[in-house]
C-alpha positions in Angstrom: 57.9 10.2 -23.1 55.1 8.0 -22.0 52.4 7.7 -23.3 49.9 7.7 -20.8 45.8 6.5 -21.6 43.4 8.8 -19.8 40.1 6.6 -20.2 38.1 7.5 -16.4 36.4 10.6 -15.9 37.0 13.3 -14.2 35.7 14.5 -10.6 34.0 17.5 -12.3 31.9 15.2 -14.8 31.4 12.3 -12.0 29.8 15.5 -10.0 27.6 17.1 -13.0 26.2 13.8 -13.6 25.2 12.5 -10.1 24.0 16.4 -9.5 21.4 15.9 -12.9 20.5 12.4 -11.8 20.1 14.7 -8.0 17.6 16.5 -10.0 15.7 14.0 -12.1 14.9 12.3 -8.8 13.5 14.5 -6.9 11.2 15.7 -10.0 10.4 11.9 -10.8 9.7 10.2 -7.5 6.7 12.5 -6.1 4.9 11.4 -9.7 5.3 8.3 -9.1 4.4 7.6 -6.0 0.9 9.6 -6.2 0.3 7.3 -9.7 0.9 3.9 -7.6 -1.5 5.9 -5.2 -3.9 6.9 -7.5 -3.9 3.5 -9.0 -4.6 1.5 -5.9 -7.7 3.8 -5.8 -8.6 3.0 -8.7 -8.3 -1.0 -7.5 -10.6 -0.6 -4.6 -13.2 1.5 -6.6 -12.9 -1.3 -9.4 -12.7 -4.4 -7.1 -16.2 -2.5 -5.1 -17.8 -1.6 -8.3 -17.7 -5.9 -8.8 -19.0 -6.0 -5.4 -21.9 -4.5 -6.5 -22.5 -6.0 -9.8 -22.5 -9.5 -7.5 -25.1 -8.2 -5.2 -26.9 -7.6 -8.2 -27.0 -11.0 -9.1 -27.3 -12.6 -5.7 -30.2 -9.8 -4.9 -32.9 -11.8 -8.6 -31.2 -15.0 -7.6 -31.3 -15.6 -4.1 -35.2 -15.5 -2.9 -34.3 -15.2 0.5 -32.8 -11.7 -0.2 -36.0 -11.1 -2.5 -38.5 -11.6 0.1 -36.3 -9.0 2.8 -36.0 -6.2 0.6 -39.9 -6.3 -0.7 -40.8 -5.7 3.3 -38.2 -2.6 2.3 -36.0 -4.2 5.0 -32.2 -3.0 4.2 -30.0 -6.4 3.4 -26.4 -6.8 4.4 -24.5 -8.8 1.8 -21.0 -9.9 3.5 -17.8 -10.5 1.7 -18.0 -13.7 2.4 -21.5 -14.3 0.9 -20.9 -12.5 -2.0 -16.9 -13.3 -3.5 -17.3 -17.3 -2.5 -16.2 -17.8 -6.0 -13.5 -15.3 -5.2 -14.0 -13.0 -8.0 -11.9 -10.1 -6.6 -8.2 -9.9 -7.7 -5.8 -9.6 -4.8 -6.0 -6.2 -2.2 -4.1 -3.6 -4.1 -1.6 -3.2 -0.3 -0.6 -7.1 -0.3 -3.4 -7.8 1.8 -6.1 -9.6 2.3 -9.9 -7.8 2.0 -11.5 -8.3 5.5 -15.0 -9.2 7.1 -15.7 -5.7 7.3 -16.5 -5.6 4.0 -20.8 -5.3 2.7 -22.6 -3.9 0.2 -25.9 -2.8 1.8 -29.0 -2.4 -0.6 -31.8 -0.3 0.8 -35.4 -0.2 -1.3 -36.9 3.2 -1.2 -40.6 3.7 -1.5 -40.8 4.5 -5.6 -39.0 0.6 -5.7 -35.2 1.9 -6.5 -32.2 0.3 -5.0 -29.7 1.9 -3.5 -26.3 0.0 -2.9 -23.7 1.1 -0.4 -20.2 -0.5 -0.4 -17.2 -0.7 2.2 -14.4 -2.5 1.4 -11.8 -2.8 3.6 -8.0 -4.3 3.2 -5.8 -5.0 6.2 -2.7 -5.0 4.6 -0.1 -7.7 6.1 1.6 -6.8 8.7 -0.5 -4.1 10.2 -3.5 -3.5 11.7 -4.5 -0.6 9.7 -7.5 -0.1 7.2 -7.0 0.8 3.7 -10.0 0.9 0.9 -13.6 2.5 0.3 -15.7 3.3 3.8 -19.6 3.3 3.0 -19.7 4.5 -0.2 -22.7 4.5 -2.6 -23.2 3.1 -6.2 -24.2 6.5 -7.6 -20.6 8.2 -6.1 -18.9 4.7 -7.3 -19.6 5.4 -10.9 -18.6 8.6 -11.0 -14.8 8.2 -11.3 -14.3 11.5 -10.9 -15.8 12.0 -7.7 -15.4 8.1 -6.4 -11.5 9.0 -6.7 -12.1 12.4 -4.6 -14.2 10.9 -2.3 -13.4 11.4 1.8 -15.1 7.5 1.1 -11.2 6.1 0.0 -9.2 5.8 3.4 -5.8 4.6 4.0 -5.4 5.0 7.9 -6.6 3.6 11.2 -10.2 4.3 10.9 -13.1 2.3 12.7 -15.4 0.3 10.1 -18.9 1.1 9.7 -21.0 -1.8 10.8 -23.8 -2.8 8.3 -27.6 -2.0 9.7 -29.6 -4.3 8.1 -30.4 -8.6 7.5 -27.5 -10.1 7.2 -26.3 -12.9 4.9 
């Protein structure tokens, strides 16, 4: 008699694995997807928080801006004008933030500032708008409701434009 070496597995175990691994999947890959989601909100609400922590900044340092906003004229602060230094980390999508971005800064009558951000990604390869659309400070620092926020848009949506002196 030969003795014969059975070392493979059988259909039945081949099966019950690939039918757990079936199963694992489909629980698994919904989660993960909404946390890359959920953390390339958290990106733009980050990367527009730093937006407004520059404008900050540029708003005591740059007289021009000064002398606007105590006429309680609303100032436009581009992209451009504030991240020359490129302080923002790379889009969350692979793409690059676009010129539709601002923070706006309004001076009420009791002297308080109000900043409103949009920033806007076209990610490569499409023509599409991902990021924050005219959101203010006050929701931005609320993580809670900057994550909620109808403000965080991932489709074709037409940009804001910024009413206000520009830089």
């Amino acid at each position: 008699m030969k003795n014969i070496n059975n070392k493979g597995f059988t259909l039945v175990e081949l099966l019950a694995t690939m039918s757990i691994l079936s199963v694992i999947m489909i629980l698994a890959v919904p989660n993960v997807v909404g946390i890359v989601a959920r953390n390339k909100n958290k990106t733009y609400i980050e990367d527009a928080k730093k937006l407004v922590s520059i404008s900050k900044y540029k708003m005591k340092s740059d007289s021009s801006v000064k002398e606007i906003l105590s006429k309680n004229n609303p100032v436009c602060l581009s992209l451009q004008y504030l991240d020359a230094g490129k302080e923002l980390n790379d889009a969350p999508n692979g793409g690059t933030y676009n010129n539709n971005s601002y923070v706006r800064i309004v001076k009420d009558s009791s002297g308080k500032y109000t900043y409103t951000v949009q920033l806007l990604e076209t990610p490569s390869g499409t023509t599409t708008y991902s990021g924050i659309k005219a959101i203010d400070s006050n929701t931005l620092n609320n993580s809670t409701t900057a994550s909620k926020s109808d403000s965080i848009v991932s489709s074709n949506v037409i940009p804001t434009s910024c009413s206000g002196t520009k830089f």
